[in-house]
Every structure is written in structure tokens, then in C-alpha cells.
PAVEXLUM-993376 format. One record per residue (C-alpha): x, y, z. Coordinates in steps of 0.1 Angstrom, whole numbers, padded with zeros to 4 digits, always signed. Layout:
<pts>
XYZ
...
</pts>
This chain:
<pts>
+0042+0306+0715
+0039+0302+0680
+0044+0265+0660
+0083+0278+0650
+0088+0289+0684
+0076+0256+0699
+0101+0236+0674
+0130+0256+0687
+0121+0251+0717
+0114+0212+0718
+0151+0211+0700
+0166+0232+0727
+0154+0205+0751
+0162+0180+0728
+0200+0189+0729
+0199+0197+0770
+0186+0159+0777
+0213+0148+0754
+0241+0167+0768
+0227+0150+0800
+0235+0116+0781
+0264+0124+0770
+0278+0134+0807
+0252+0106+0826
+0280+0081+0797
+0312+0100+0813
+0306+0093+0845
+0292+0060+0841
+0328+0046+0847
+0318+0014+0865
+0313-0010+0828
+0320-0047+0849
+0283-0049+0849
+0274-0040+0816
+0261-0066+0786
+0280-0072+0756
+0246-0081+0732
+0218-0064+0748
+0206-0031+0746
+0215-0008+0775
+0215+0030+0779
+0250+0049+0778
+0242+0060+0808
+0213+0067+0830
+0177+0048+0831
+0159+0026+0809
+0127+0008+0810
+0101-0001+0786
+0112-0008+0749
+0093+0017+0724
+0088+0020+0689
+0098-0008+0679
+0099-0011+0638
+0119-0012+0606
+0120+0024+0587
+0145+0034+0560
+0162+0001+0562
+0169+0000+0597
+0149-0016+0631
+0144+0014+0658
+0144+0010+0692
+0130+0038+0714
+0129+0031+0752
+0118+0050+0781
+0150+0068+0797
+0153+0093+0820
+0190+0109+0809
+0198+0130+0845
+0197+0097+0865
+0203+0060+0873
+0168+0059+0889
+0131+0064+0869
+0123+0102+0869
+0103+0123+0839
+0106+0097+0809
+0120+0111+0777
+0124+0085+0745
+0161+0073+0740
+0162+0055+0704
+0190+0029+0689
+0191+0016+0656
+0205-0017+0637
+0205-0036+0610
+0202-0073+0625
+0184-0062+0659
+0216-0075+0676
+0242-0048+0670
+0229-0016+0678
+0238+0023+0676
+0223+0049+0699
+0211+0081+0681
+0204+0114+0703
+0176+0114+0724
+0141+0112+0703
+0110+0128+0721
+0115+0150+0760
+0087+0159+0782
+0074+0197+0780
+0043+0208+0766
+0013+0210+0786
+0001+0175+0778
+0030+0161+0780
+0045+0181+0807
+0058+0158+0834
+0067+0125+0809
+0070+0109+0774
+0054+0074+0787
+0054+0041+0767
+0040+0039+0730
+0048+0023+0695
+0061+0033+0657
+0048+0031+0628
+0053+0039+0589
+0032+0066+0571
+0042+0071+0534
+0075+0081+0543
+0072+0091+0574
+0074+0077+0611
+0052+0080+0633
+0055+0078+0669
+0024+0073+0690
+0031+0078+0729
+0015+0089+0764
+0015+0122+0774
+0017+0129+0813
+0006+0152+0835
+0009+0150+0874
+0007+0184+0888
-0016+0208+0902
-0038+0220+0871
-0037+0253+0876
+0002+0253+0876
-0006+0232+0841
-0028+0264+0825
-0011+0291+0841
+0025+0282+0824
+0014+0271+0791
-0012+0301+0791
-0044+0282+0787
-0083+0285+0794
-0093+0275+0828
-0128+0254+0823
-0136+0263+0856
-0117+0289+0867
-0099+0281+0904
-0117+0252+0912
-0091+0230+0906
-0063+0244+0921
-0061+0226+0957
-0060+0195+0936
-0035+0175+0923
-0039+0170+0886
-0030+0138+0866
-0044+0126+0834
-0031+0107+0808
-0034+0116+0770
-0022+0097+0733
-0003+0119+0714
+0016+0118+0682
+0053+0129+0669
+0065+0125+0636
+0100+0124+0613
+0110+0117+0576
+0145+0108+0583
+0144+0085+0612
+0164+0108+0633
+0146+0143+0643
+0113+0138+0655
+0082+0168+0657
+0053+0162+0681
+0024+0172+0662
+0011+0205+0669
-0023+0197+0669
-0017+0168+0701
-0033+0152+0721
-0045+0128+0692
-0065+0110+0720
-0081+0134+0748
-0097+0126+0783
-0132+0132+0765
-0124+0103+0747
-0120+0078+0773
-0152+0056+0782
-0167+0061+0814
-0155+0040+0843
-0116+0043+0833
-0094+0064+0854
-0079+0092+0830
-0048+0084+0850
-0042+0053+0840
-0050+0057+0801
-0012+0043+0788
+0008+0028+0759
-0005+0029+0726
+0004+0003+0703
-0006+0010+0669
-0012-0009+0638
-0027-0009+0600
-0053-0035+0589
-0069-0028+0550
-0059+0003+0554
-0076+0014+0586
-0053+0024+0612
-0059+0003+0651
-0050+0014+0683
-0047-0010+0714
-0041+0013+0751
-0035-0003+0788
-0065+0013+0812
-0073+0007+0848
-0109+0007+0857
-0126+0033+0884
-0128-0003+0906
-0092-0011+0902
-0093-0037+0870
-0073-0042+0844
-0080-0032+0806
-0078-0025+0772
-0093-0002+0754
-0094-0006+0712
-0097+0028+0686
-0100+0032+0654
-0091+0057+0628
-0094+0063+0584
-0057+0084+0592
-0040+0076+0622
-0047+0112+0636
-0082+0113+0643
-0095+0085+0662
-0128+0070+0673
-0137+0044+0702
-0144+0012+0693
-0143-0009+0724
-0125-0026+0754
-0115-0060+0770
-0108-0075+0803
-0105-0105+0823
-0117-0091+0856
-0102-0090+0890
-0085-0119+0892
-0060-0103+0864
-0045-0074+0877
-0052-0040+0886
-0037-0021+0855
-0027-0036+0821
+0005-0019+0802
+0025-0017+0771
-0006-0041+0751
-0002-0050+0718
-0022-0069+0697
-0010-0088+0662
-0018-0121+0634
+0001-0150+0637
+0000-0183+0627
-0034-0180+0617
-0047-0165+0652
-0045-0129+0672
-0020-0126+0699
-0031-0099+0725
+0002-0097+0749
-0004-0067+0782
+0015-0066+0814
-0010-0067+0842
+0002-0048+0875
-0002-0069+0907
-0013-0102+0891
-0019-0124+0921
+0001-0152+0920
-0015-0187+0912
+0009-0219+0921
+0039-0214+0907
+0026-0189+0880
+0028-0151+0881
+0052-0156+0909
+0063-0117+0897
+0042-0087+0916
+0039-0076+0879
+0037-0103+0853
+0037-0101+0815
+0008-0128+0797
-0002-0136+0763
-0036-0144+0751
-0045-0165+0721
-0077-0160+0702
-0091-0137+0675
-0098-0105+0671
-0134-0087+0649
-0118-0056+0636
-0154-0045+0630
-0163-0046+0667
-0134-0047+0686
-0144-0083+0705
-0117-0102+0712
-0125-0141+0720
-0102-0155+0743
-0092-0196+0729
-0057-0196+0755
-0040-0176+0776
-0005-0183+0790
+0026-0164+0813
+0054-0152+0787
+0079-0155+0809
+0089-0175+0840
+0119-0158+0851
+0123-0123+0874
+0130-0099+0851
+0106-0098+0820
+0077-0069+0813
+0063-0045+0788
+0073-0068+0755
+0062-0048+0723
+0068-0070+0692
+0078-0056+0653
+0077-0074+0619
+0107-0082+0607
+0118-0073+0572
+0118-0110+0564
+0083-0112+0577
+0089-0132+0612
+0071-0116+0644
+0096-0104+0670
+0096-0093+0703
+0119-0074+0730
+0113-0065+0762
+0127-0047+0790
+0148-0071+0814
+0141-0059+0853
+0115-0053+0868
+0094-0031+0894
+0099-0031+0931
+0139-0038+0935
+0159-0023+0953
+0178-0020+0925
+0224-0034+0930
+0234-0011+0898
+0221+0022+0919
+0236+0014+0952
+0267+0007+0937
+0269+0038+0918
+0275+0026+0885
+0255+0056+0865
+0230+0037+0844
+0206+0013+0849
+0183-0010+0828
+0187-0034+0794
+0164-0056+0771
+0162-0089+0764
+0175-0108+0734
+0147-0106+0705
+0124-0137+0703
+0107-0150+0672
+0073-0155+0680
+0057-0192+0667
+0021-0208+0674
+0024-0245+0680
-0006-0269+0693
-0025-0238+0704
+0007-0223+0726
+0031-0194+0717
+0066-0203+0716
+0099-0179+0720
+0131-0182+0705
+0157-0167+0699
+0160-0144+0667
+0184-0164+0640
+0208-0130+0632
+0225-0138+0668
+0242-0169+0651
+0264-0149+0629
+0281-0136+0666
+0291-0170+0676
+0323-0184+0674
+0346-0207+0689
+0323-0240+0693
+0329-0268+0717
+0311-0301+0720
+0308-0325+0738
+0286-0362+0729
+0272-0389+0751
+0284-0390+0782
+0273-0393+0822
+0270-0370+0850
+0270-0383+0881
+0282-0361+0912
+0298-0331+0904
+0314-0325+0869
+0339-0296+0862
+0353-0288+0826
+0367-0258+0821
+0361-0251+0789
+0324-0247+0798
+0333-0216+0814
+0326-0180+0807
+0301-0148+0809
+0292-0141+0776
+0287-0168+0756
+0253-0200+0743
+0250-0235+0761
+0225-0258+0744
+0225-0294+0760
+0202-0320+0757
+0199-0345+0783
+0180-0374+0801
+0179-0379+0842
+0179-0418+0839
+0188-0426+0871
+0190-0392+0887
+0163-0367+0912
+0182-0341+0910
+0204-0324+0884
+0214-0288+0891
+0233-0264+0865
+0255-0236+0883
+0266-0201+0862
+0285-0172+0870
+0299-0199+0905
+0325-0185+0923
+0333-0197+0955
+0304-0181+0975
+0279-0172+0944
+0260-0184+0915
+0228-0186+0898
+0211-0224+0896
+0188-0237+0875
+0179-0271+0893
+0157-0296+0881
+0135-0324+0903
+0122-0353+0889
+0103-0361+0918
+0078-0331+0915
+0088-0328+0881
+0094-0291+0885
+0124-0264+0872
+0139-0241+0894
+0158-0208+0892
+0175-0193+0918
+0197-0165+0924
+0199-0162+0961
+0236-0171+0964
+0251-0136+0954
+0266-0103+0975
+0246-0084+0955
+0213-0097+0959
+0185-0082+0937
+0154-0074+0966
+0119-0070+0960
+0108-0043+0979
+0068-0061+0980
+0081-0097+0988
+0104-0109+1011
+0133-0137+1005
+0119-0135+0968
+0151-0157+0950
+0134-0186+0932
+0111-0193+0907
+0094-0224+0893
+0075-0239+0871
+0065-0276+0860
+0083-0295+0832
+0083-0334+0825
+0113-0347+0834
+0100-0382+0824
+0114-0371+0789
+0144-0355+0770
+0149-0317+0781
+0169-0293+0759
+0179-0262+0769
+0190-0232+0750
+0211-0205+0777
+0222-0174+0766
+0250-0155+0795
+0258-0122+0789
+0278-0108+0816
+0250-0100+0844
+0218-0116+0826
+0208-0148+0817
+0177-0161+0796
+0169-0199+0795
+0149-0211+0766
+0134-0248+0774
+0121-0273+0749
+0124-0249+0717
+0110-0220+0738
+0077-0234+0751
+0090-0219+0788
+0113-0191+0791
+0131-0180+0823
+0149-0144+0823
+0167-0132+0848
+0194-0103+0860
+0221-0114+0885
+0253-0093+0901
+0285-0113+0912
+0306-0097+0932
+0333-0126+0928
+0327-0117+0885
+0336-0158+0884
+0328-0172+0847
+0326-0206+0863
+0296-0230+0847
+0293-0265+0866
+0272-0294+0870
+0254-0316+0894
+0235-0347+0897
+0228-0369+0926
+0226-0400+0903
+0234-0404+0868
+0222-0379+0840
+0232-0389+0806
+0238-0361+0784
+0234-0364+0747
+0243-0335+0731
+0263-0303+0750
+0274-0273+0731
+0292-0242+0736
+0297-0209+0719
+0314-0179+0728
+0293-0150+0716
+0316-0120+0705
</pts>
């Protein structure tokens, strides 16, 4: 098959996946689920976020989605686009699995801007028998037969490229980074998620490995055009961090390098990594000469259950943002038993700061311009339970600030019905946060850990707290003390209730409380 041939093709595909959209959105009927200012598929599957940059005056979002289901399958690239990274408009599908090295998925990968062109740097996968691979794509067997009782699966960097933003060509001379390439003692199967960036002019390359003995990586290239690319080095924590790292990426701010990867099977340490898969940031510097990377601090990014594979952009006003995809592995997943056709969201986007040696999250300013309606409420007491229904609702920003003066225990209820809500709960005497979801008809499972509803961390309830909380119909993110902890999480009521109440077994006394509905 010729190059022309292999364009019609692709866009024959191209148009098949997206009439599987198009039908996956029809019969997607069930909507009582679905967010109101997050990113979500029109119908279907959605994990990682991909791609994520400004290009011809607009940020693009890609994501891995599979289009024919509500469940993962062979990834294909579904791509959105806005103006303020809060409103967004979904284009036809971007990049579908079907050449030999990308045969069996479009995984994870990043955008950038060439001239005037974007680039799209993925994964290719392939996990079949190999000599199915060469026998349908017509190519020369290296050692003819001796393969074929075996399955095959290798993973490959490849490239795609557009000048309008909108049709996209995989580059016909792909894989851009072959097995041969990879150093020894990392599996070619686990050889994912190229994030790719521009330094003086020399293009950089960060990809997630696993090692032969079952340790987490990364592996840094380098290249003088963005197309062919050398190996420069690698980094890892060892054991003790996880058996795979994905979806890394590696950026300046604030006068540092930020290397954020999300390590598979983290063990859990206290109330940390309490995820089977965790998402962590590391804080150091980076030698673009050698590729060493010197560790100064490392942190969790997020201490809620649904938060993995972040990939961050520069905005056009120069502030470091990041998204990521809000679920998570191992669930037994509410939105597929109950049939509602689609599956999968991201979270809000986070402006990324440095601050006494810790990165910080918060939310990205062009939200404010969709709030409306404020209430607030000054200096007063909690103490028992307090009701006000104006509080109430399932789509909307709570900021308080407050002090437990006399109090142990002061618990925050959202989405309460009369059997359900989601509480975040807060005890002076270990001086610890809690968030837990357990009370809802549709509870979200892990399929790894049983009874797995809460998660902690430690905060100092000695002092003032304030709270930034962001509801959005089925999701909530909780931002604490300007973003210095972060807790994400999904959660299904069947009850639907909007109701937001407050607890306190002695007095709390609140400063500030503020609501918004977000529209």
C-alpha cells in the first residue's frame, strides 16, 4: 500500500470510529451523571488526557477513548478544543489504531508546535501474535516462523502531524522511536507516553518504562528535529516506587524542574499512596546535557481516589497548567453497570506554583468568569448540626475558612440525601482530614482492595484551614490551604440530593463562607 493509499485508508477509519461516536452519543441517553465543567466523552471511554497545548489560538485536548464502548478497548485519540480550558468543543476523532506499529492502540502521548505545524508524539501498540503482525501488513519476517507460537507485544514512539489543528497524518516514516532503541534491561512492552518538549532549540523526550525486574522508569531522548532521536539517559527511584511509571512529564518552574509520572502499584506508606496507582511529583533539576536528574523533594499530587496520568501545558499567558484524568484503575466501574454509554472525565485545570520547596495546585483563574449568584456568610458558630439551604446544590464553589476552637470533630456532608453523601471530616485529635464516600447505592469498588472508601492525610488543625470545593454533579475536588493538599474524587447518588450540611461536636467558628453557583 502506497503513502496515498495509506492516507485514504487512515481517513476511512478515521470517519468509522467517529460514526461510532456519533452513535456511542445517541445512545448515551442516561445524562443525570454527567458534569457540567469538565471534560467528558460524548459517549463511550475516556482515560488519559493527551496532547495537551495551545495551537492556532486555541488549547487541544486529546484523550485516550475507545469510541465502540463504555469500557477500555483499542485506544484511539478523541480531541476537544477551547479558548479558556473550561468550555470546550469536541472535534472528530484525531489518531485510530491500524498500521502495523500501531495495530492494536493509539496509547498516551503529548503535542507540540513545529513552525506551523502540530505534532503529535504517541505510543504505538502491538499485542498479537507476530506473525499475524507481518503477514497482514506484508512485512519481512527477521526470522522466519520462529515467532509464531508467541504472543507478540512491543511498544513503539511514533509521530502524526497537522497544519490546521483538525486532520491529523501519522508520519509515514513511523516508528520515530524503535525497540532497537530502547536500553537493555527495559521491557519493550512497557516502553509508553512520550511527553515532548523544546529547550534552545533541541527537541526532549521524557517516556514511562518498566524494568526487566519489575521497576519503575524513565527514560530521556534527545533530538536536533523532533524525528530522529538519540538516547540520552534514564531515572528511577527503585523498588519501593512502583512497578511501571506512566504519562511522565518533565518542565521549569519557579526556578526548579518538576518531573510528575504515575507509578503503577505504589505501595502504600501511612496514609500516603493509599491509591493501588498513585500520581507523585518530584522537585529538583534537570542537566539537559546528560539527562541526570537530582532529586531536592518529592511529594503525592493528589490525595483523593480518582487522580492519574496529569500531563501539564503552558498557557498563553505563560502559567503552567495541568489536567488529569479523574478515575482510576481497578473499579468496578457504577457508570458501566448502569448502562449509561460513556464513561470517564478530567479534572478541573490546576495552575502549578513552587512555594517553600512544595508544588502547589489551584484552580485555573478563567473558571471565575462561570460563577454567578454569590452567597456569604461572616462570623459565625457551628456547633451540632447546621442546615441552610442556600448552601445547597451539585454544581457550584464553597470556599470557607474556619477555626475548631472548641471542637474534635467537624464533618462537611455533599451530595446528603437521606441514606448518602460524601464527607470530608476533620479530627483535631490526630490532626488528620478525611474523605469518605462509603455512604452511596452506587458505591465505586476497587477490585485490588476491599472496603476501600476513605482516604487521609495529616493537616494542622491547631490553625486556620481554608478550603476551596468545587461540585460538579458526580465529582468533587477539594483544594486545602491554597492547594498545598488536593483531594479528588468521583461519587454516584442514587437519591441525586444537592444537599450540603455541617457538623461539629463542639463549637467551630467560621470566618468566612462563600458560595457560587457555577453555570
Amino acid at each position: 500500500m502506497n503513502h496515498t493509499e495509506k492516507k485514504e485508508e487512515h481517513m476511512k477509519q478515521i470517519r468509522q470510529a467517529n460514526e461510532a461516536v456519533a452513535a456511542a452519543s445517541e445512545s448515551a441517553k442516561h445524562d443525570e451523571y454527567r458534569l457540567q465543567y469538565h471534560v467528558m466523552p460524548p459517549g463511550g471511554w475516556m482515560n488519559d488526557p493527551n496532547g495537551h497545548v495551545h495551537f492556532k489560538g486555541e488549547y487541544h485536548l486529546f484523550y485516550q477513548h475507545h469510541p465502540y464502548s463504555d469500557k477500555w478497548g483499542p485506544m484511539h485519540w478523541g480531541h476537544a478544543v477551547s479558548s479558556d480550558l473550561i468550555k470546550w468543543k469536541h472535534k472528530e476523532i484525531a489518531l485510530k489504531p491500524g498500521q502495523f506499529y500501531d495495530k492494536n492502540g493509539i496509547f498516551s502521548g503529548s503535542g507540540i508546535q513545529v513552525g506551523n505545524e502540530h505534532w503529535l508524539y504517541y505510543t504505538g501498540h502491538i499485542d498479537k501474535y507476530l506473525d499475524q503482525v507481518f503477514d497482514e501488513f506484508n512485512l519481512k519476517r527477521p526470522n522466519p516462523g520462529s515467532e509464531s507460537a508467541n504472543p507478540f507485544i512491543r511498544q513503539v514512539q511514533c509521530l502524526a502531524k497537522s497544519v490546521d489543528g483538525e486532520n491529523y497524518q501519522k508520519y509515514e516514516n513511523n516508528p520515530v522511536i524503535e525497540t532497537e532503541q530502547i536500553p537493555a534491561g527495559i521491557k519493550i512492552e512497557d516502553f509508553r507516553d512520550p511527553k515532548v518538549w523544546r529547550h534552545e532549540g533541541t527537541f526532549y523526550l521524557v517516556v514511562g518504562a518498566r524494568s526487566t525486574d519489575e521497576i519503575g522508569y524513565v527514560l530521556f531522548y534527545v533530538s536536533k528535529d523532533g524525528i530522529e532521536w538519540d538516547y540520552l539517559n534514564q531515572y528511577s527511584l527503585g523498588r519501593d516506587y512502583g512497578t511501571v511509571w506512566e504519562c511522565p512529564d518533565l518542565f521549569e518552574l519557579d526556578g526548579k524542574h518538576v518531573l510528575l509520572f504515575s507509578p503503577q502499584d505504589k505501595p502504600r506508606v501511612g496514609n500516603s499512596f493509599e491509591n493501588v496507582h498513585s500520581t507523585i511529583a518530584l522537585i529538583g533539576s534537570f542537566d539537559y546535557a546528560t539527562g541526570d536528574f537530582t532529586l531536592e523533594h518529592g511529594q503525592e499530587l493528589d490525595q483523593g481516589f480518582d487522580f492519574y496520568a496529569p500531563q501539564s501545558t503552558l498557557t498563553k499567558d505563560g502559567k503552567r497548567v495541568l489536567i488529569a484524568w479523574m478515575n482510576m484503575w481497578d473499579i468496578d466501574y457504577p457508570l458501566h453497570k448502569l448502562d449509561h454509554g460513556w464513561n470517564g472525565s478530567v479534572t478541573l485545570p490546576r495552575q502549578l506554583t513552587i512555594k517553600n520547596g512544595k508544588l502547589l495546585q489551584t484552580p485555573y483563574h478563567t473558571i471565575e468568569k462561570y460563577k454567578q449568584f454569590p452567597v456569604e456568610f461572616n462570623d459565625f458558630e457551628v456547633s451540632g448540626e447546621y442546615k441552610n439551604s442556600a448552601l445547597n446544590g451539585n454544581c457550584q464553589q464553597i470556599d470557607i475558612e474556619f477555626v475548631m476552637t472548641n471542637s474534635d470533630k467537624f464533618v462537611m456532608e455533599f451530595f446528603k440525601g437521606e441514606k448518602e453523601n460524601i464527607s470530608l471530616n476533620f479530627n483535631k485529635t490526630k490532626n488528620e482530614v478525611t474523605l469518605n464516600r462509603i455512604k452511596s447505592e452506587y458505591r465505586i469498588d476497587s477490585l485490588v482492595v476491599k472496603n476501600d472508601y476513605v482516604r487521609s492525610q495529616s493537616l494542622d488543625l491547631s490553625k486556620k484551614v481554608k478550603l476551596s470545593i468545587f461540585l460538579d454533579v458526580s465529582s468533587i475536588e477539594i483544594f486545602i490551604n491554597g492547594g498545598e493538599q488536593v483531594f479528588t474524587s468521583l461519587f454516584f447518588s442514587k437519591e441525586l440530593s444537592e444537599g450540603v450540611n455541617l457538623h461539629s461536636n463542639g463549637t467551630v467558628y467560621v470566618e468566612k463562607l462563600t458560595k457560587w453557583e457555577i453555570n
